[in-house]
C-alpha positions as CSV (number, residue, x, y, z in Angstrom):
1,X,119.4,110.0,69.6
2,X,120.3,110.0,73.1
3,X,118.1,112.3,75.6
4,X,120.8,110.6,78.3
5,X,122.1,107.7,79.1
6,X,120.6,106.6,82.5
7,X,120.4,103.2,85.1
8,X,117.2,102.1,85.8
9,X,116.9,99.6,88.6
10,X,113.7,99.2,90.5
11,X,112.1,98.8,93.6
12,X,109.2,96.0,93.5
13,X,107.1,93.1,95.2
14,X,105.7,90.9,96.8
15,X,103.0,88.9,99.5
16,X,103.6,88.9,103.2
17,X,107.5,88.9,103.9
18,X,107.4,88.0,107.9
19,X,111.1,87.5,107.6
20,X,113.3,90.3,107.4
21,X,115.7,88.6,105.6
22,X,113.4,87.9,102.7
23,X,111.9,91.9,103.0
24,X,115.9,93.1,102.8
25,X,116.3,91.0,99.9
26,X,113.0,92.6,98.0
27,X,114.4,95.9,99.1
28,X,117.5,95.7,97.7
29,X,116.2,94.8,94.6
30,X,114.4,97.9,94.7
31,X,117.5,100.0,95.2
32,X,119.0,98.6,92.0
33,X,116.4,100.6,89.2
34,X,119.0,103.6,89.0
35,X,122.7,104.4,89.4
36,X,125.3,105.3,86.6
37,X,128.3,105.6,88.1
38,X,131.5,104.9,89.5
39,X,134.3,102.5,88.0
40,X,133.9,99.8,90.2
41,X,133.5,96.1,89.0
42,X,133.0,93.2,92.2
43,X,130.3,91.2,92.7
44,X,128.3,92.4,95.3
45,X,124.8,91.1,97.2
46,X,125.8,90.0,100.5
47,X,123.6,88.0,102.2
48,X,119.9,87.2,101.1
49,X,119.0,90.2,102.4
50,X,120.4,92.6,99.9
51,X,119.0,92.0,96.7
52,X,116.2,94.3,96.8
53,X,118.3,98.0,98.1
54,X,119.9,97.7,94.6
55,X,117.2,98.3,92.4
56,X,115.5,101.2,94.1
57,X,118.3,103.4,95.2
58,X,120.3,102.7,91.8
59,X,117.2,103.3,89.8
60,X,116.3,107.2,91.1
61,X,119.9,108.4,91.7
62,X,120.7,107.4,87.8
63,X,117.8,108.4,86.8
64,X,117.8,111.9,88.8
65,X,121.5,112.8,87.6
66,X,120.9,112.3,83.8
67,X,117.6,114.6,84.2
68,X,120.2,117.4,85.6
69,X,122.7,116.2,82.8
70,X,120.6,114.9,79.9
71,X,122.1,116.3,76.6
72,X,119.5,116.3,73.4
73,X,120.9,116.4,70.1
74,X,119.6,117.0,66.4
75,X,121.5,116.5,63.1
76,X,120.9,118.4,59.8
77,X,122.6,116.2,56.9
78,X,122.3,118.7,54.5
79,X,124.1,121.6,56.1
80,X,126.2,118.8,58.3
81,X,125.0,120.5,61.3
82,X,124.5,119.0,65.2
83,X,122.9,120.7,67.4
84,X,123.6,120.0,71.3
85,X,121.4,121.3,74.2
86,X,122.4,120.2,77.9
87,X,120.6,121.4,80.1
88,X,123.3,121.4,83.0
89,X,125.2,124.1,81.5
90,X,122.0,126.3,79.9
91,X,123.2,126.7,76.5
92,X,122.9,125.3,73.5
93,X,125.9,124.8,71.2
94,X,126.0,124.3,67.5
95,X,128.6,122.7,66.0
96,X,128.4,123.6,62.3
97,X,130.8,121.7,59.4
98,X,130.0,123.0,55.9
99,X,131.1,121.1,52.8
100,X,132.7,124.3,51.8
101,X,134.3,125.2,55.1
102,X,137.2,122.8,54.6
103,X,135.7,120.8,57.4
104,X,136.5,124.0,60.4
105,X,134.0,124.0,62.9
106,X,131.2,126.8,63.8
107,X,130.6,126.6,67.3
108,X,127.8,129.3,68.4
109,X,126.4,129.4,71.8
110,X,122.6,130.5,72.7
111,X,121.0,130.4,76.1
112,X,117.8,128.4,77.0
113,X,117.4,127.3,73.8
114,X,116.2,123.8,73.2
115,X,115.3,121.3,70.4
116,X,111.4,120.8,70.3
117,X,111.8,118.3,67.2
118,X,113.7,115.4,66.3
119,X,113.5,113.0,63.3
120,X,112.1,109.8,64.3
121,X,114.2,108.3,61.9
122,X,117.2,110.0,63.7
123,X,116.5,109.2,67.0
124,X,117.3,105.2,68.4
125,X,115.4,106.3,71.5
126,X,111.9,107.3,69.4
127,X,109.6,105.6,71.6
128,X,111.7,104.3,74.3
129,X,111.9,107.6,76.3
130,X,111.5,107.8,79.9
131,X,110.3,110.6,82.4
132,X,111.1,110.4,86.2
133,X,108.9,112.6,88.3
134,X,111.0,115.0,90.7
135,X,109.0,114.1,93.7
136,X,109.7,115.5,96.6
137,X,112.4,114.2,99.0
138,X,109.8,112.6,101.6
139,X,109.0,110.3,99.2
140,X,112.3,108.5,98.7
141,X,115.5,110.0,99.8
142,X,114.4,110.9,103.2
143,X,113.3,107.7,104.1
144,X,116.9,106.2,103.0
145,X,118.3,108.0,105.6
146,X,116.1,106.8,108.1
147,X,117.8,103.0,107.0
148,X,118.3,102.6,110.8
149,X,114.2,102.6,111.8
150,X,113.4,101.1,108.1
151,X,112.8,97.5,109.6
152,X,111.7,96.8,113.5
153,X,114.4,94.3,115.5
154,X,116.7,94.9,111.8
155,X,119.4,97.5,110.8
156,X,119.0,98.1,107.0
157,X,121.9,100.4,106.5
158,X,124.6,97.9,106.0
159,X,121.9,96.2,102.3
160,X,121.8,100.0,101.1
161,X,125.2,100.6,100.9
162,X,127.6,100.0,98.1
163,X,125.1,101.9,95.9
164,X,122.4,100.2,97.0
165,X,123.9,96.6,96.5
166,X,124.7,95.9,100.1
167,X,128.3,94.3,101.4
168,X,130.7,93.2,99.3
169,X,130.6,89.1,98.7
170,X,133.9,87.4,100.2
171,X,134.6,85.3,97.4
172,X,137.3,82.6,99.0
173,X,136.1,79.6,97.6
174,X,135.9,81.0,93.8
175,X,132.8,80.3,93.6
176,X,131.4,83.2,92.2
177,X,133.4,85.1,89.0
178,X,136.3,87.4,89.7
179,X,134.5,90.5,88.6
180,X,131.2,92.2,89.1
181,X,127.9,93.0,87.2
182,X,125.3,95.6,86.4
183,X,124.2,98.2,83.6
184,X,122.8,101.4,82.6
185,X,119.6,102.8,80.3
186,X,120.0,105.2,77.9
187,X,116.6,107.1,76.8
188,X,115.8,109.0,79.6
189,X,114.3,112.7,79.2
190,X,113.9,115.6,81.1
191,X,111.2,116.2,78.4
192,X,107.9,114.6,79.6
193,X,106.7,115.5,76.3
194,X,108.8,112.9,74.6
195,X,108.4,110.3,77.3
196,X,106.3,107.4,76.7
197,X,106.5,106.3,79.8
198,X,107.1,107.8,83.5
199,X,108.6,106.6,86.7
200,X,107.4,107.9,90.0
201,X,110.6,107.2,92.4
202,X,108.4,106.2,94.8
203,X,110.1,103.8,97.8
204,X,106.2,102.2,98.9
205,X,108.4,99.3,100.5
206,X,111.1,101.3,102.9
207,X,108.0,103.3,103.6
208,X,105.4,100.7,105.0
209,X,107.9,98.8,106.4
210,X,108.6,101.4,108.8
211,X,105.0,101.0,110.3
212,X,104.1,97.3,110.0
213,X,104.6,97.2,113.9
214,X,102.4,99.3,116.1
215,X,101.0,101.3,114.0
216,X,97.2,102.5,112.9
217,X,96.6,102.0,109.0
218,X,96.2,106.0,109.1
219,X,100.1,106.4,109.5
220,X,100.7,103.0,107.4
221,X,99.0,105.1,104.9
222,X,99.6,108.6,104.9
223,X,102.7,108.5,102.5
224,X,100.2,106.8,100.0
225,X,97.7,109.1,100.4
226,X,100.6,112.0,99.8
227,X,102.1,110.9,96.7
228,X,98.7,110.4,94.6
229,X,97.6,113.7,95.4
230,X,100.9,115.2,94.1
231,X,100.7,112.8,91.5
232,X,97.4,113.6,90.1
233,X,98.4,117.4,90.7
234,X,101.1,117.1,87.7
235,X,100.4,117.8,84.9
236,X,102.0,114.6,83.1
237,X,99.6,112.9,84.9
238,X,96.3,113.8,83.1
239,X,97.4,113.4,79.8
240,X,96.7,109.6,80.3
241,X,95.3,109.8,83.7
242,X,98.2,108.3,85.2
243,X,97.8,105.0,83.0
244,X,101.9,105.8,81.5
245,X,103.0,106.3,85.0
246,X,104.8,102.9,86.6
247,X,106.8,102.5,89.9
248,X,108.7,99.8,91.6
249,X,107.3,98.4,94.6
250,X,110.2,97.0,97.4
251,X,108.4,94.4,98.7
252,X,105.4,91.5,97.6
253,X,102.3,93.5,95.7
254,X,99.8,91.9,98.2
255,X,102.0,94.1,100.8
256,X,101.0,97.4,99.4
257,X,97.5,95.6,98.8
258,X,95.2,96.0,102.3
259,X,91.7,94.7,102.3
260,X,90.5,95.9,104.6
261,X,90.8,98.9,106.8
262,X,91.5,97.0,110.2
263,X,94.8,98.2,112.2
264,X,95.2,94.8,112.9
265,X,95.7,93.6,108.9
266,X,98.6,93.6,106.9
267,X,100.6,96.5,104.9
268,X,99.1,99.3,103.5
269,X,96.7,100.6,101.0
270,X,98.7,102.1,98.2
271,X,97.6,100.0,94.9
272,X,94.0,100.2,95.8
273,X,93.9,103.9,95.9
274,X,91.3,104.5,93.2
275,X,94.3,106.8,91.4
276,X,96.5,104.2,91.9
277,X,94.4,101.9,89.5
278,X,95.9,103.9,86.5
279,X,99.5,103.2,88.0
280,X,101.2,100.1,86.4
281,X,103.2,98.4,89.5
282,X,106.4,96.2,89.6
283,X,107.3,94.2,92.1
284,X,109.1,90.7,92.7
285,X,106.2,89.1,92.9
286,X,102.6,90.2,91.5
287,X,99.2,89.8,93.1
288,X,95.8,88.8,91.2
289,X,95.3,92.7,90.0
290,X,96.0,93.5,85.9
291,X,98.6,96.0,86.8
292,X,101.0,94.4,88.5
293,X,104.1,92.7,87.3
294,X,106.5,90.7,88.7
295,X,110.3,91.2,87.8
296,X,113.3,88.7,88.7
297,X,114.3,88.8,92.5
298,X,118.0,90.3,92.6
299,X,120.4,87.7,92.2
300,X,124.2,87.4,93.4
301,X,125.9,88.4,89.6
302,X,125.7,92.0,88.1
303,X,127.7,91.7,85.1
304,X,129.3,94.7,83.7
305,X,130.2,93.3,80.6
306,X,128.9,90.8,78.0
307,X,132.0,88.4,78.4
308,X,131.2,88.1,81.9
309,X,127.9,86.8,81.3
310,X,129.3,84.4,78.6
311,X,132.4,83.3,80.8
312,X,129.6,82.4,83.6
313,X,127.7,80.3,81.4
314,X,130.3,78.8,80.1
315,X,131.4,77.7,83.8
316,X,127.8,76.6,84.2
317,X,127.8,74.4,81.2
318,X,130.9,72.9,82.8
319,X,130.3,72.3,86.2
320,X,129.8,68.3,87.7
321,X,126.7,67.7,88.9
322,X,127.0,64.9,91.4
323,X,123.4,65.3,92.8
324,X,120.2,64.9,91.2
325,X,118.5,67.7,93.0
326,X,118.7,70.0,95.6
327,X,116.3,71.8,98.3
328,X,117.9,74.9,100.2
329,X,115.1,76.2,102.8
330,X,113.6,75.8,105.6
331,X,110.3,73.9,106.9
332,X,107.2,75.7,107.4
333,X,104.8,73.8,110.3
334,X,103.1,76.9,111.2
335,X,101.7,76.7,107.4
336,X,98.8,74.3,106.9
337,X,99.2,73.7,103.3
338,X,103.0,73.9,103.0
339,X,105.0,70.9,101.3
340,X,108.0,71.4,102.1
341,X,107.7,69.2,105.6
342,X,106.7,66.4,103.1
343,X,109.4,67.4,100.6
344,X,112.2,67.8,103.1
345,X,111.7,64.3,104.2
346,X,111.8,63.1,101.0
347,X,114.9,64.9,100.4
348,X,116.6,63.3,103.5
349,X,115.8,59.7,102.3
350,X,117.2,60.1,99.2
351,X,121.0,59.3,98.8
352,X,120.7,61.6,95.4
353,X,119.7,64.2,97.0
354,X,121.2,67.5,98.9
355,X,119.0,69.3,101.9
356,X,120.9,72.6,102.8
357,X,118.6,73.7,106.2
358,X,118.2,77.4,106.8
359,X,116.3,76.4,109.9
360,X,116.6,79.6,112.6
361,X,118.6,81.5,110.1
362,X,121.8,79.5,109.3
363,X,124.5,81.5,108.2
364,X,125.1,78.9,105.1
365,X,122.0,80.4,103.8
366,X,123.0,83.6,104.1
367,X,126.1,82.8,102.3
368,X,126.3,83.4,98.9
369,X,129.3,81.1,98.2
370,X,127.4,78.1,99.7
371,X,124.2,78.6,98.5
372,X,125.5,79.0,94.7
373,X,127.7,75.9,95.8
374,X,124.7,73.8,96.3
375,X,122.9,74.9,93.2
376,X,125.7,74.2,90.9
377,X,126.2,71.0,92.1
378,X,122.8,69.9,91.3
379,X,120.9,68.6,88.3
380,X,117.3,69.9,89.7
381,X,116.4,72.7,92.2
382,X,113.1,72.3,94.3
383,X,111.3,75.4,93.9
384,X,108.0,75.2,96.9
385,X,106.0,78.6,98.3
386,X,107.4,79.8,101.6
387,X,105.7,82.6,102.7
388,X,104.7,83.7,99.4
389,X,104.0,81.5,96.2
390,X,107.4,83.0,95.0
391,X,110.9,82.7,95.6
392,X,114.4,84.4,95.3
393,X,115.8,80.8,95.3
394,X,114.4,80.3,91.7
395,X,116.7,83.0,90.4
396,X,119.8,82.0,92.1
397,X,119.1,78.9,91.0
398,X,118.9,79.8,87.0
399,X,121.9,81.7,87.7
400,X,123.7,78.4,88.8
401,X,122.3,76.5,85.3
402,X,120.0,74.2,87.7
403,X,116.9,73.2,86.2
404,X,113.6,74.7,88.7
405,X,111.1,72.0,90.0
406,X,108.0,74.3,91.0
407,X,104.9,72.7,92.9
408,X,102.5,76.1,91.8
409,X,102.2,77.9,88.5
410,X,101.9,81.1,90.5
411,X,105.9,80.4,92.1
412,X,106.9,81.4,88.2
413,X,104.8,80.7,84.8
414,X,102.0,83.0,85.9
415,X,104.1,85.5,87.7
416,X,107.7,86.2,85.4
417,X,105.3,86.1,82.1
418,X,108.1,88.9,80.7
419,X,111.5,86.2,81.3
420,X,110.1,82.8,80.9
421,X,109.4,80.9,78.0
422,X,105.5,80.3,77.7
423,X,106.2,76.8,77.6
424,X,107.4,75.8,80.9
425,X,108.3,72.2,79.7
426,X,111.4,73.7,78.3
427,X,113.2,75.0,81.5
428,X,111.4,73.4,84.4
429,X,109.5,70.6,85.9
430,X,106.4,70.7,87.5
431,X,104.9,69.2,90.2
432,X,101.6,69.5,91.7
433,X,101.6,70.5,95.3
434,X,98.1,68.3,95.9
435,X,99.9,65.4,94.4
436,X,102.7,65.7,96.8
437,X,100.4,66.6,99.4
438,X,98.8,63.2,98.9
439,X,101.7,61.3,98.5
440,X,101.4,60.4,95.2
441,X,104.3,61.2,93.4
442,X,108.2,60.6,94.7
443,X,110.3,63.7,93.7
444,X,113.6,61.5,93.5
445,X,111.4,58.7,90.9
446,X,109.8,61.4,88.7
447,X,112.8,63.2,88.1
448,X,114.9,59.8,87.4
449,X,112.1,59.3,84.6
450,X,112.9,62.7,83.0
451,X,115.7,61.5,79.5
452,X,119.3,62.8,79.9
453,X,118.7,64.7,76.5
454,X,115.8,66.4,77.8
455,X,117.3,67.2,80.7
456,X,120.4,68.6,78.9
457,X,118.1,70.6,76.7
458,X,116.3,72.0,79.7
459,X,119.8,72.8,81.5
460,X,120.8,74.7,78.3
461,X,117.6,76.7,78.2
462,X,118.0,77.5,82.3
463,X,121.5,78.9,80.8
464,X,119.9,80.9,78.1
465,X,118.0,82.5,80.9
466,X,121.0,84.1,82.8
467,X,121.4,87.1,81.1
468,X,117.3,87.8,81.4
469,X,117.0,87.7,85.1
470,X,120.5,89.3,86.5
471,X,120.5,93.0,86.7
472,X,123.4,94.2,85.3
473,X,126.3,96.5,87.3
474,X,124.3,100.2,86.6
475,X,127.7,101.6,86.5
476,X,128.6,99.8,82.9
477,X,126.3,99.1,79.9
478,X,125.9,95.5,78.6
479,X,126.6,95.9,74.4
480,X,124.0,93.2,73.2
481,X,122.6,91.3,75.8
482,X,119.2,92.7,77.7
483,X,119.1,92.1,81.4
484,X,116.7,92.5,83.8
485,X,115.8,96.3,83.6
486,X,115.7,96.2,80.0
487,X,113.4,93.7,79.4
488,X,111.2,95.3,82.3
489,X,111.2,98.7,81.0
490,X,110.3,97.0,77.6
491,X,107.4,95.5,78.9
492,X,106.3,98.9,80.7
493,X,106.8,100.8,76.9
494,X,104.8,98.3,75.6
495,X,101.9,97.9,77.8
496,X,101.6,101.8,77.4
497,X,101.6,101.4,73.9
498,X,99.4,99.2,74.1
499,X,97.0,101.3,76.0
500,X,97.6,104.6,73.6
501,X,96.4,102.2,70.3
502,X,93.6,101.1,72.2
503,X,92.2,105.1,72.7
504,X,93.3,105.9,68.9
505,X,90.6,103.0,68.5
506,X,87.6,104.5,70.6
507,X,88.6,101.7,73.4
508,X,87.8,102.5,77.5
509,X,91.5,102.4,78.6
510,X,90.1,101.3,81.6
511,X,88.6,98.1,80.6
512,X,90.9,95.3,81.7
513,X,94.0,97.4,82.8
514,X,93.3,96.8,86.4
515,X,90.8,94.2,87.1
516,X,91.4,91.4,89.6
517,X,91.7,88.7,87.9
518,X,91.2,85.2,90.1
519,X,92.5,83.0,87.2
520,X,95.7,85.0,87.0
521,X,97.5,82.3,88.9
């Protein structure tokens, strides 16, 4: 039974993001979480700095529509009876067929009146409902309108538009797929008695991003401060002390993680508000604390329909490979124990291998065409920390069906624990960064070593991976495959769940839900 059907798309992330292409990119991710609508199909992203807008501003505009439209329903098999209440209209109507009616129809209309009971056994979203706090405006639309003064030196406004996907991708050299891609949830409520989980449409990333520069930690943190003391105000909030509640973070976790209380230090305080403890966060990458979560960096491809996805993995099976791998980026000397100086040069002596520079920003970096391009015409994709142990590169390279090569198990198997396979041998390579460090391993030899049947195995499981980590067009609904949001909101019903058992069972909900955990990664 459907409450509504709804978009989630999310805002979440990651470490420290000194580029503001790689913060734009986070924050279009967290744009995506939440937007029905429109009838528009094109593939959409940009540049690398649009991923992130689409998950935030997608996930509270859906999200806030179907709780001003959500439509409840109830049926009665023995009188045939269905029983509608939509709250947009304030009535309810009952639609009543009798056996002996000759199948005319009753309908009978009662104000404010609402079903406070539906069958379990009726109802496909028993267990699966979602309740989005109405927070006030400050918290998240406000500070889209400031899009201008979101980034120092950077104008955001051009990533948030499109519904929150950014610019349109020019698509000359047919690269990408002719149409675009995205998707929709269905179980939201305007009922937080039936929710078993709730979203607080918080955007933490637009709002410390806005006060990185010049700014005391008092103003970095006063929005922080703000929200948890509405939060804890609400009544949905102490029926599990907050430890249902979830939000989507915009940029690295370690961003809305401050030690320390210096102006001088990094990001602000949010997720080590006591209150915020009980709050399960998602972001693109996760720190060493229990309750955070990383979810997929936005990719180029929102598919709209199944038979997109399947046509783009079917072009991926396809495509000629003429390299044996590939490394897209851009040196870090600044970084002490960075690799990719090392792996760069051996990248350049290798005749099998392809070094696309993004050094000072080149525009083929920035181009989606070219970057896919590369990826698609390699076997393996090198997969080293920038300026964070993860990277949006590993996604856009799944999406091109080429096979990862990571150098840490915190740039993926300890981070993305919802969309990998636990055993990494099955998509990916891995490489220890010490070993590279030390020179003791050639990148070019140990991937020659790896068996063509392996390596077509691991290519078809890369494949398998596509549907997992795009986020589909919020404006359609994928039929049977689970993208992105799905399998992110399945892991947030679940870890409630999880947590509710544990209190049936005399268990301190507290025990191990937010612990910093130093073996994490």
């Amino acid at each position: 039974m459907d409450t509504c059907s709804v978009t989630i798309s999310g805002a979440l992330f990651v470490g420290k993001f000194r580029s503001h292409l790689w913060f734009v990119l986070l924050i279009s991710f967290l744009l995506g979480l939440i937007l029905l609508f429109l009838n528009h199909s094109a593939i959409t992203g940009g540049d690398q700095n649009n991923g992130v807008t689409f998950l935030v501003n997608n996930f509270v505009n859906v999200i806030q529509d179907l709780k001003n439209k959500s439509i409840d329903f109830a049926v009665n098999s023995s009188h045939r009876t269905i029983t509608l209440s939509t709250n947009y209209h304030n009535f309810t109507c009952e639609l009543t067929t009798n056996r002996n009616s000759g199948g005319q129809v009753k309908v009978s209309q009662e104000k404010n009146e609402t079903i406070e009971h539906i069958s379990p056994s009726l109802d496909s979203c028993s267990g699966r409902y979602i309740y989005m706090h109405d927070v006030p405006r400050k918290f998240n639309e406000d500070l889209l309108k400031d899009c201008h003064s979101l980034i120092k030196w950077f104008d955001m406004c051009q990533y948030i538009s499109n519904l929150g996907l950014g610019p349109m991708i020019e698509n000359s050299e047919r690269v990408l797929s002719s149409k675009g891609w995205m998707k929709q949830y269905k179980c939201l409520t305007n009922d937080s008695l039936l929710a078993s989980a709730i979203y607080v449409p918080f955007y933490p990333g637009f709002d410390v991003s806005r006060y990185l520069w010049g700014f005391n930690i008092s103003v970095r943190d006063a929005a922080s401060f703000a929200l948890v003391k509405w939060l804890t105000q609400k009544p949905e909030w102490k029926r599990m002390w907050g430890r249902d509640h979830f939000l989507v973070g915009g940029r690295p976790a370690w961003d809305l993680r401050r030690q320390t209380d210096d102006d001088s230090d990094w990001g602000s305080k949010l997720m080590l508000l006591p209150e915020s403890n009980n709050i399960t966060l998602l972001s693109v990458e996760a720190s060493l604390w229990n309750n955070d979560f990383a979810i997929p960096y936005p990719t180029y491809f929102h598919p709209s329909k199944d038979i997109q996805v399947r046509k783009w993995q079917r072009k991926m099976r396809r495509m000629e490979r003429r390299y044996l791998f590939t490394f897209t980026g851009a040196p870090r000397p600044n970084s002490p124990g960075s690799i990719r100086g090392e792996l760069i040069d051996q990248c350049q002596s290798s005749s099998t291998c392809n070094f696309v520079s993004c050094l000072h920003g080149a525009k083929k970096c920035e181009d989606p065409s070219k970057v896919l391009k590369a990826f698609q015409s390699s076997v393996f994709c090198l997969q080293p920390a920038g300026d964070s142990l993860t990277r949006r590169s590993t996604f856009d390279s799944i999406l091109a069906g080429c096979i990862p090569v990571f150098f840490h198990p915190g740039s993926a198997y300890a981070q993305y624990i919802w969309y990998m396979p636990r055993n990494h041998t099955k998509y990916s390579v891995f490489i220890p960064q010490n070993d590279l460090k030390d020179r003791k391993v050639l990148i070019n030899e140990t991937l020659l070593q790896v068996p063509k049947k392996v390596v077509l195995a691991m290519r078809e499981e890369v494949i398998k991976l596509i549907p997992r980590i795009v986020y589909a067009d919020p404006r359609y609904r994928l039929e049977r495959l689970e993208d992105a949001f799905d399998i992110a909101v399945k892991g947030v019903l679940d870890r409630v769940e999880a947590v509710r058992r544990g209190i049936k069972m005399g268990k301190d909900p507290s025990i191990g839900f937010a612990e910093y955990n130093v073996t994490k990664f």
